[in-house]
N, C-alpha and C positions, 0 to 999 in steps of 0.2 A: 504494500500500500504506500512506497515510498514515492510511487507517480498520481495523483488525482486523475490524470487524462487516461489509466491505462481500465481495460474492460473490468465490469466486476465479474469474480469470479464465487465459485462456492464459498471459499473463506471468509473472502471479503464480505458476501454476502451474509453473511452469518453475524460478521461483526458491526458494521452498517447500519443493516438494516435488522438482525437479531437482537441485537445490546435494547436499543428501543423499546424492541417489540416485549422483548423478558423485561423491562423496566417498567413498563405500563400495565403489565398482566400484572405481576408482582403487586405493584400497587393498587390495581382495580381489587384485588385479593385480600389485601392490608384493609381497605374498605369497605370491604365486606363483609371482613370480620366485626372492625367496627360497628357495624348494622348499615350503615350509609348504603344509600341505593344508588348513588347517583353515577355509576360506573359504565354507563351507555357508552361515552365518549372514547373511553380508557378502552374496551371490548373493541370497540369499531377499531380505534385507531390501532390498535395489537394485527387485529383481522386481514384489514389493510396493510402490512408491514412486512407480514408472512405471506401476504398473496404476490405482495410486488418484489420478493426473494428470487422467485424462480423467472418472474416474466424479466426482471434487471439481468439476469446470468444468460437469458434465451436470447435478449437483445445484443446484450454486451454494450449495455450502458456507462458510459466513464463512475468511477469511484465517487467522484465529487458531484454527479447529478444524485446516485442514490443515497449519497450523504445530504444532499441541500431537501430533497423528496421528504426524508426522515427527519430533517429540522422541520419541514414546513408545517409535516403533521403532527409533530409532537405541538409545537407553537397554534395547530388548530384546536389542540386539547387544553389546551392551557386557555385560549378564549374560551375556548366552552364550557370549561366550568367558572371563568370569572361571570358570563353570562347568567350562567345558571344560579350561581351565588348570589349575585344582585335580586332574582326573582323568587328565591327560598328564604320562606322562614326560617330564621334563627332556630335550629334545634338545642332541645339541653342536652343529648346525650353528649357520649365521649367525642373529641376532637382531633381528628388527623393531626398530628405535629408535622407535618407536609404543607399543610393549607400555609 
């Protein structure tokens, strides 16, 4: 991974676009132990991270497109739940130390 321009491969893709994907499950999980439900965004965005794995290795998309892919949707998660947050009631139970 020392060139951005060069194809992704399996590894790369693992790392990429897997690191993400295990980072968001992970936490949708942490969440839900909590009790919180609000883990639509986290699901989807995981879903999509593991679908665009194998379609970025088929294409042989550079490293740095399916690196900026994985910033865009992590950063589309992180709106969606500032969204979300604005429009939810204050709950009392326990509190992600994430938020």
């Amino acid at each position: 991974m020392h060139d951005p321009a060069e194809p992704v491969g399996w590894a790369s893709a693992l790392v990429v676009l897997g690191g993400p994907a295990l980072f968001l499950a992970g936490h949708a999980a942490y969440q839900l132990a909590l009790g919180d439900t609000g883990v639509v965004a986290r699901v989807a965005a995981t879903l999509l991270l593991l679908a665009l794995s194998p379609a970025a290795v088929a294409l042989r998309a550079p490293i740095a497109l399916a690196a900026g892919m994985a910033l865009l949707i992590t950063v589309g998660v992180i709106v969606a739940d500032r969204g979300s947050a604005r429009r939810a009631p204050q709950s009392r139970g326990p509190r992600s130390p994430l938020r």
